[in-house]
C-alpha positions as CSV (number, residue, x, y, z in Angstrom):
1,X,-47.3,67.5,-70.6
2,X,-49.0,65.8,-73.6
3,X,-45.7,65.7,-75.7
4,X,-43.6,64.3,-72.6
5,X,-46.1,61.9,-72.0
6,X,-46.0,60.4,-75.3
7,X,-42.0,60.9,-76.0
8,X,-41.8,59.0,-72.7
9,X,-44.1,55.8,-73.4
10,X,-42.4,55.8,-77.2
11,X,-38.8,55.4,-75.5
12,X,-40.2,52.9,-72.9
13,X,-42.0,51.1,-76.0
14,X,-39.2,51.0,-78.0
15,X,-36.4,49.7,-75.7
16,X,-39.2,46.8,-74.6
17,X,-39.4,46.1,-78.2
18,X,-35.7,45.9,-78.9
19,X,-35.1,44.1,-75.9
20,X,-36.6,40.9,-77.3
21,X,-36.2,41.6,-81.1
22,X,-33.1,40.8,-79.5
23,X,-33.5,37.4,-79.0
24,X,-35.8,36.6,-82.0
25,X,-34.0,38.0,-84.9
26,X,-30.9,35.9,-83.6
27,X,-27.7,34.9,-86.2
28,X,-29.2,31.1,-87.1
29,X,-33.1,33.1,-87.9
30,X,-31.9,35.9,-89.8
31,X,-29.4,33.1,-92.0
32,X,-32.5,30.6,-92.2
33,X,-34.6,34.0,-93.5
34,X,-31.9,34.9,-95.7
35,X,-32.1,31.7,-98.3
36,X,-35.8,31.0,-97.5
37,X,-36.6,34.7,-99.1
38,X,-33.8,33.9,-101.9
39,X,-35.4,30.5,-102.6
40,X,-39.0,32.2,-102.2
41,X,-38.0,34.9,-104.7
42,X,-36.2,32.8,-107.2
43,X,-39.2,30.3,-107.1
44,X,-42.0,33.5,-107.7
45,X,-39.6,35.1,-110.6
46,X,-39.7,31.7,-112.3
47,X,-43.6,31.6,-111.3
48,X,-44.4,35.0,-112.6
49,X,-43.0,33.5,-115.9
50,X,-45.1,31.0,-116.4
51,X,-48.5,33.4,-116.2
52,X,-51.3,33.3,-118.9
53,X,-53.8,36.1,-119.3
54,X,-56.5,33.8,-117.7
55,X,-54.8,33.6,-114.3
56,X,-56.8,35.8,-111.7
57,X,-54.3,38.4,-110.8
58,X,-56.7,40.7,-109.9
59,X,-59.0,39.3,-107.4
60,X,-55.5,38.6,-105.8
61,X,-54.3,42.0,-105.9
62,X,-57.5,43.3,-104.1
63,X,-57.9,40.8,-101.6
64,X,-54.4,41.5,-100.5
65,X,-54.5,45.0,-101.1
66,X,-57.5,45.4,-98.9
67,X,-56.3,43.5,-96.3
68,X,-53.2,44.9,-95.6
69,X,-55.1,49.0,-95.4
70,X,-58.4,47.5,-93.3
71,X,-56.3,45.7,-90.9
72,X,-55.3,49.5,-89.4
73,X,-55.0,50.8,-85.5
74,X,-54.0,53.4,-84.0
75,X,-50.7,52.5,-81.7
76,X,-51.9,55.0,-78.3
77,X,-49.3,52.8,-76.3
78,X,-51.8,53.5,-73.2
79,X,-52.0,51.3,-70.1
80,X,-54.6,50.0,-67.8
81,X,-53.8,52.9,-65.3
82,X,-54.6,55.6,-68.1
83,X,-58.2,54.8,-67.0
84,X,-57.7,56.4,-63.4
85,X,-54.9,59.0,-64.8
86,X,-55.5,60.2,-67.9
87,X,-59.0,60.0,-68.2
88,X,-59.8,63.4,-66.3
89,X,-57.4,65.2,-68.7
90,X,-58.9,64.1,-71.6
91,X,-59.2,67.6,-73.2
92,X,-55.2,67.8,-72.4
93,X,-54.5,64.8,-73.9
94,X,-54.7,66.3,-77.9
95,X,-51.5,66.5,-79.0
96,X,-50.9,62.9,-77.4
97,X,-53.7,61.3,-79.8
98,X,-52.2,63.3,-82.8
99,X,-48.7,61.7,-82.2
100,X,-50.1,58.2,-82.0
101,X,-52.0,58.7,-85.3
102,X,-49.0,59.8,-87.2
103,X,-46.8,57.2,-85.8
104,X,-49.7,54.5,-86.5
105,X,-49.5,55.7,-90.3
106,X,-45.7,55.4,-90.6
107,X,-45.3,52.3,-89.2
108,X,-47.5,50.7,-90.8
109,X,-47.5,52.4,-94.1
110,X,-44.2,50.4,-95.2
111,X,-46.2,46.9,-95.4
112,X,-48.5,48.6,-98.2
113,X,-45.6,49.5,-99.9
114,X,-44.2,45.9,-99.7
115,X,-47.4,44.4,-100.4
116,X,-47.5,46.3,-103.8
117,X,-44.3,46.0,-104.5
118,X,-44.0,42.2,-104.2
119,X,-47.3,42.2,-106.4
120,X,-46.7,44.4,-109.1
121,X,-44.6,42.0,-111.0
122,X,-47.5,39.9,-111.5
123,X,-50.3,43.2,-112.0
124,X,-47.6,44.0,-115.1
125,X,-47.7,40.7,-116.4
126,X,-51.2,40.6,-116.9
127,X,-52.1,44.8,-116.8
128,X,-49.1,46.5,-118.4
129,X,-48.7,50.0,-116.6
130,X,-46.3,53.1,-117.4
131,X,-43.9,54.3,-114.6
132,X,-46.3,57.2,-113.8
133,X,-49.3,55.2,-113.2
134,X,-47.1,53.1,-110.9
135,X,-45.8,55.5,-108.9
136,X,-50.0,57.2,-109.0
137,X,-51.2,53.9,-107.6
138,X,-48.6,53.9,-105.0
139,X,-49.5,57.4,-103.7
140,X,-53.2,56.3,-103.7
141,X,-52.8,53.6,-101.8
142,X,-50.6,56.0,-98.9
143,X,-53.2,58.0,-99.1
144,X,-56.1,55.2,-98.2
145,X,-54.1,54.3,-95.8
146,X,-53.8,57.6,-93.7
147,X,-57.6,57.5,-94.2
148,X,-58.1,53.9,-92.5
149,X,-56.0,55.4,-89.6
150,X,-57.7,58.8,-89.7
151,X,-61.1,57.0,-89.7
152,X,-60.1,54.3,-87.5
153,X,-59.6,56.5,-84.9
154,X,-63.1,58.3,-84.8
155,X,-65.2,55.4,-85.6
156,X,-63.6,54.2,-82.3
157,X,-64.9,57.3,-80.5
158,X,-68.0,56.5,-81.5
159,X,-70.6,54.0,-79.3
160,X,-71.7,51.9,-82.5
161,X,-68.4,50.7,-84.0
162,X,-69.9,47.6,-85.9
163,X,-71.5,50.2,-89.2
164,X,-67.9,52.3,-89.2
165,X,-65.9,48.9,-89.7
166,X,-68.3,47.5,-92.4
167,X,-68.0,50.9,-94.1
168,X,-64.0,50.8,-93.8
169,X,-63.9,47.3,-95.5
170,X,-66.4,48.4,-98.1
171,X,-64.7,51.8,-99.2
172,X,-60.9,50.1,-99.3
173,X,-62.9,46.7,-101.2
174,X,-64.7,49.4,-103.4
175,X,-61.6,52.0,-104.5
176,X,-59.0,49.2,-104.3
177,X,-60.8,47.3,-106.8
178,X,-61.6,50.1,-109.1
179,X,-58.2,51.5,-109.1
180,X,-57.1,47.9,-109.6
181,X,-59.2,48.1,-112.9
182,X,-59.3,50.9,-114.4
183,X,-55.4,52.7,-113.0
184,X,-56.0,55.9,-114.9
185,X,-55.8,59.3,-113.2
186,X,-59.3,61.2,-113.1
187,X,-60.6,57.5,-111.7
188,X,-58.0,58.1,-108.5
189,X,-58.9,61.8,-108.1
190,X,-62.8,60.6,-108.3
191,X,-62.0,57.8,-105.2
192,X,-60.0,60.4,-103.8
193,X,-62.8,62.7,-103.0
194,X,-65.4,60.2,-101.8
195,X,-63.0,58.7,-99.2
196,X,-62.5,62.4,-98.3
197,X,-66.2,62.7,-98.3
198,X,-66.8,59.6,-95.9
199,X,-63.6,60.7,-93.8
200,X,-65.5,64.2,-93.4
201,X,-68.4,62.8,-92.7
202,X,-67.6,60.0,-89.9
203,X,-65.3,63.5,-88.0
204,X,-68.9,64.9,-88.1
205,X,-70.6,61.8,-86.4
206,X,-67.9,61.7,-83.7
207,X,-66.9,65.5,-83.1
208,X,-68.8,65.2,-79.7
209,X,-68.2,61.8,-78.8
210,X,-65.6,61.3,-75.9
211,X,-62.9,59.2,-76.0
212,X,-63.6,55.7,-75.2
213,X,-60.6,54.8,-72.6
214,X,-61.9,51.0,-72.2
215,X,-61.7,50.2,-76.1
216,X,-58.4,51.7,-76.8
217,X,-56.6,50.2,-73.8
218,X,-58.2,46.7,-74.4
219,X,-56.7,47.2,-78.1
220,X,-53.1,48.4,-77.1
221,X,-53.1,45.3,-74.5
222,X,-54.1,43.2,-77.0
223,X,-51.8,44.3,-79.7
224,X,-49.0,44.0,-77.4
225,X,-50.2,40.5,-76.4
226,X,-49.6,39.1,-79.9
227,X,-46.2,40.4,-80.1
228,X,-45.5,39.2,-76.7
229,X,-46.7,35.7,-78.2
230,X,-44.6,35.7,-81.0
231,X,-41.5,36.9,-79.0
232,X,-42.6,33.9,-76.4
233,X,-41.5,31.1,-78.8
234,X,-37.8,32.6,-78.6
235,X,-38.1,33.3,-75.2
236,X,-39.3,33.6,-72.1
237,X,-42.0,36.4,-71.8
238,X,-43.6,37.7,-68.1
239,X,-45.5,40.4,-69.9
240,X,-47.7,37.6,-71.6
241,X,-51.6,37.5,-70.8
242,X,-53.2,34.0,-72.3
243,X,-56.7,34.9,-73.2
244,X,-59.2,31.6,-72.4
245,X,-63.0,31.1,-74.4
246,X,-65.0,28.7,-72.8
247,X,-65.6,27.0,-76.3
248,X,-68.5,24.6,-75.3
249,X,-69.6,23.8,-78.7
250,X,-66.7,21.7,-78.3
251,X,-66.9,19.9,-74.9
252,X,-67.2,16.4,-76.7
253,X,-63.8,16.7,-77.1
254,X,-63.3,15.5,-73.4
255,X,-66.2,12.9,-73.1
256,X,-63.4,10.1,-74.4
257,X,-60.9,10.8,-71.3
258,X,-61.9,8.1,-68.5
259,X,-62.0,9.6,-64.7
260,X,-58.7,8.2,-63.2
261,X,-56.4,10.0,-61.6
262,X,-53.7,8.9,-64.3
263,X,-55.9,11.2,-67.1
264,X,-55.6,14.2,-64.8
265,X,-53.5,16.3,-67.1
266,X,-54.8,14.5,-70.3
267,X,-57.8,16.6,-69.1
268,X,-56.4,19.7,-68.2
269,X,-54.2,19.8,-71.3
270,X,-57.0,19.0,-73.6
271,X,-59.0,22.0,-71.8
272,X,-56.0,24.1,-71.7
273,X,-55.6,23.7,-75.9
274,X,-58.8,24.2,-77.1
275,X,-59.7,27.2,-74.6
276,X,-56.5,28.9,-74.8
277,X,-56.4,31.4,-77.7
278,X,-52.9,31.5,-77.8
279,X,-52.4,27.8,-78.7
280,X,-55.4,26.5,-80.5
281,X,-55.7,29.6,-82.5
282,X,-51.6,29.2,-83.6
283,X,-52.4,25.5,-84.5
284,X,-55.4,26.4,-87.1
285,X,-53.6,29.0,-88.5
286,X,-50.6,27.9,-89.5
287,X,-52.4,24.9,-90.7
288,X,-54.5,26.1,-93.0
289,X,-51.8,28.4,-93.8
290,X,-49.4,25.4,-95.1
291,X,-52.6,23.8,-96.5
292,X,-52.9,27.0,-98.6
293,X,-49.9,27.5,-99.8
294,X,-49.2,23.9,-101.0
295,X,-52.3,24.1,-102.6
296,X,-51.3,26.7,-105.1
297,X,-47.7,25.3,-105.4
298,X,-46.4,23.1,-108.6
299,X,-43.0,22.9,-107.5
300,X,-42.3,19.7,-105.6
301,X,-39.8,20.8,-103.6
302,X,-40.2,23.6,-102.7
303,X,-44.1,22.3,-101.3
304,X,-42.5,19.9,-99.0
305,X,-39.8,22.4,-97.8
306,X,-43.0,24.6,-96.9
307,X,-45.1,22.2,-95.3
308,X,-41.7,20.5,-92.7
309,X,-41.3,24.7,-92.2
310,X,-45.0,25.0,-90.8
311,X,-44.9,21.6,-89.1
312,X,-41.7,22.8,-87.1
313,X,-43.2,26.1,-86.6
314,X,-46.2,24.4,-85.2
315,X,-44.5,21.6,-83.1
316,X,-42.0,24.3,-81.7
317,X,-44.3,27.1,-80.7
318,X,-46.7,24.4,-78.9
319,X,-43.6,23.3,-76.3
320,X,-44.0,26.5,-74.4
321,X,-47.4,25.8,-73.8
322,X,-45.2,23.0,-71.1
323,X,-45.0,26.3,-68.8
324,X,-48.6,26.8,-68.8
325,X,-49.5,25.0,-65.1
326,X,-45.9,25.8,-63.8
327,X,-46.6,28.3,-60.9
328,X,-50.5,27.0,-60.7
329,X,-51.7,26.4,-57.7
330,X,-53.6,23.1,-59.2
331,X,-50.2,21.5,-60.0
332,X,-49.4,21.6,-56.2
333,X,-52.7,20.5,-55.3
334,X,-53.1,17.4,-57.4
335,X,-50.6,14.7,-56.1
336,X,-49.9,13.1,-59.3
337,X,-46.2,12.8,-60.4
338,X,-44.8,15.1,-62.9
339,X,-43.9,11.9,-65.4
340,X,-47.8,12.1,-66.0
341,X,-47.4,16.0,-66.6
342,X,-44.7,15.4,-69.3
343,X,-46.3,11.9,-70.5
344,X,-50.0,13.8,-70.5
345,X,-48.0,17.0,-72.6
346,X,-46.4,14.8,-75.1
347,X,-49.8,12.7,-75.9
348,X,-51.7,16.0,-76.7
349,X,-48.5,17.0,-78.9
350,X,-48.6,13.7,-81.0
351,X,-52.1,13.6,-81.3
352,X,-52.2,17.6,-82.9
353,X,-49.1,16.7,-85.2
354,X,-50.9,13.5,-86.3
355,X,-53.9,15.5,-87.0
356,X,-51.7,18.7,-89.1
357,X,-49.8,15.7,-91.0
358,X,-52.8,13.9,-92.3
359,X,-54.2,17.3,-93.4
360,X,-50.2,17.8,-94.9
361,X,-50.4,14.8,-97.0
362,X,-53.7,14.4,-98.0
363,X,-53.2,17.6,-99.5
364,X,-49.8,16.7,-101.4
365,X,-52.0,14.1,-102.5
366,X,-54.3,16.0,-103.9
367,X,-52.1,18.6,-105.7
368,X,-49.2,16.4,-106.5
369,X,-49.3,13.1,-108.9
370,X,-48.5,9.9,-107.0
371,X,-44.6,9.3,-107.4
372,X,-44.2,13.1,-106.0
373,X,-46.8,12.8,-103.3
374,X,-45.2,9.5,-102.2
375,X,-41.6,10.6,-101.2
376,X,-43.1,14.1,-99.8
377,X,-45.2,12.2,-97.3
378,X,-42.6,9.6,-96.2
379,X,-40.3,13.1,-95.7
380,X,-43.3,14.7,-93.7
381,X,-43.8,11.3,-91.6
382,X,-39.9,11.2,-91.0
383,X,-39.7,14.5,-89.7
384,X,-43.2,13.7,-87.4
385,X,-41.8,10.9,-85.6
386,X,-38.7,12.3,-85.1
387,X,-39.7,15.8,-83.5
388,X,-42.3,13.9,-81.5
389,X,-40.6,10.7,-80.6
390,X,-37.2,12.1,-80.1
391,X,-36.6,15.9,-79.9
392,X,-39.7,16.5,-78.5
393,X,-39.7,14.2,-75.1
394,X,-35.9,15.2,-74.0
395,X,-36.5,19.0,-74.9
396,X,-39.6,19.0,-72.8
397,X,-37.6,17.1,-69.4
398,X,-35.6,19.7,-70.1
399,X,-37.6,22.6,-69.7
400,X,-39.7,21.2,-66.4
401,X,-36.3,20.1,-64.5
402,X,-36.8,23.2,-62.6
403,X,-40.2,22.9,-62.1
């Protein structure tokens, strides 16, 4: 029953899955992906180049190392209903769990494998290695991560979760940067055993712990939610759930909107933003994302071909947020015309560009000498007023015709 169960929610997830990969991995993406990973990797070939045997290769390596094995879960592909369902056939349920574990590790064992690979060019550079101890390092690092699923999965049995995280972070932080340092063999066997030794030992803490049904069903809904946002920018999504935080610390934010009912959706926008997870939190990261990037960037370039990417990306996956009153019940019951909605959307827009463009070219001003900085911030003001001022306005009429 088990084994049907989970060969049925794999197909279900899987054809959900295609269905919009569909739509976001369309002929002009995947061409615009093709020569931004050719210019990427021609621009980090000639980078690698130009290394000295101060650069800090290794506190990059483990930072990104370690992230890519802590951030780990277990896919269970459960639904709210399980709660009612499944929950009295818990004991039945084994060989479910043991598919969703092995699955978790293979489909997420292939970014460790590109993480490395992408990095060991620059390891070599600075840390020559033999084939063998590539290929060692490689297997370790599948191995930690079958242990962050593994222990993942009964930490999260367990009532106190906060101590079994910590310790995650601190045993990947710990082996990743030893291996990192000293790749020889009898140090992997040595980091071997101890993870096996804290694996063994959190299976003992949560051997009589039942499953918790509320945390792993909160997890797969919010796992799916962040797909569901990503796949929402290409298009339109009825599975997504928009999570809200009431945010007070940040309340002054709507003390300069005067009480007329012009303002009404100045308000509600403003609100909308800054509570709305899915919005504010895509404007800070990708952000301080650009920011981050330009930062360690000494190619002119391509620095402003990054920073007009991220300030599309950001411009173009706020316009769905248009849709966000569109069946509300407070649109019908305020009786002010739908010019304000678009005018009140379109002010919030140009005011959050404005903001991520000052950060853009103080920035270029910053890394870059003046003549450079000067023509990559008139290109990153060109491209502001014309998203906001002209492709902006007529795409949003567009999408609240029907409205």
């Amino acid at each position: 029953m088990a084994n049907n169960l989970w060969q049925k929610r794999l197909s279900d997830y899987l054809k959900e899955i295609t269905k919009y990969l569909r739509y976001i991995f369309n002929d002009h993406l995947v061409l615009v992906m093709v020569f931004m990973l050719g210019a990427i990797g021609l621009y980090y070939s000639q980078w690698i180049k130009t290394l000295g045997p101060s650069f800090p290769v290794n506190p990059i390596m483990i930072v990104i190392l370690v992230l890519v094995l802590s951030l780990t879960q277990v896919n269970t592909l459960l639904k709210a209903a399980d709660m009612v369902y499944l929950t009295v056939m818990e004991t039945r349920m084994k060989v479910y769990f043991k598919k969703a574990i092995v699955t978790s590790f293979f489909t997420q064992l292939p970014l460790v494998w590109v993480a490395f690979i992408v990095l060991l060019p620059m390891y070599t550079k600075v840390m020559p290695l033999t084939g063998w101890q590539v290929l060692v390092i490689l297997v370790y690092l599948t191995l930690l991560k079958g242990w962050n699923i593994l222990i993942w999965w009964f930490i999260h049995k367990q009532p106190q979760r906060l101590k079994g995280n910590i310790v995650i972070w601190f045993v990947n932080a710990a082996t990743v940067a030893l291996v990192v340092l000293f790749p020889v063999w009898w140090m992997i066997i040595l980091l071997v055993l101890v993870a096996a030794a804290v694996l063994l030992g959190t299976i003992k803490a949560g051997a009589h712990c039942y499953i918790k049904w509320d945390v792993l069903i909160a997890k797969e809904e919010a796992r799916l939610n962040r797909f569901y946002r990503f796949a929402n920018m290409f298009t339109d999504v009825p599975h997504l759930k928009n999570t809200t935080k009431k945010r007070q610390w940040l309340n002054w934010c709507y003390k300069g909107i005067s009480f007329a009912q012009k303002n009404t959706y100045t308000y509600l926008w403003r609100r909308a933003f800054i509570r709305t997870d899915e919005f504010s939190g895509l404007f800070v990261r990708l952000t301080l994302i650009g920011l981050l990037i330009t930062i360690f960037m000494s190619n002119t370039i391509m620095a402003v071909l990054v920073l007009l990417l991220f300030s599309y990306l950001t411009a173009f996956q706020m316009l769905p947020m248009i849709r966000l009153y569109e069946l509300h019940p407070t649109r019908l019951l305020y009786p002010v015309p739908m010019i304000n909605y678009r005018r009140s959307f379109v002010q919030l827009l140009r005011s959050l560009m404005a903001i991520q463009t000052v950060l853009f070219i103080a920035v270029v001003f910053i890394t870059f000498n003046f003549s450079a900085a000067l023509w990559m911030n008139v290109l990153l003001l060109l491209f502001y007023l014309f998203f906001n001022f002209i492709y902006a306005p007529s795409k949003i009429k567009k999408l609240t015709d029907s409205f």
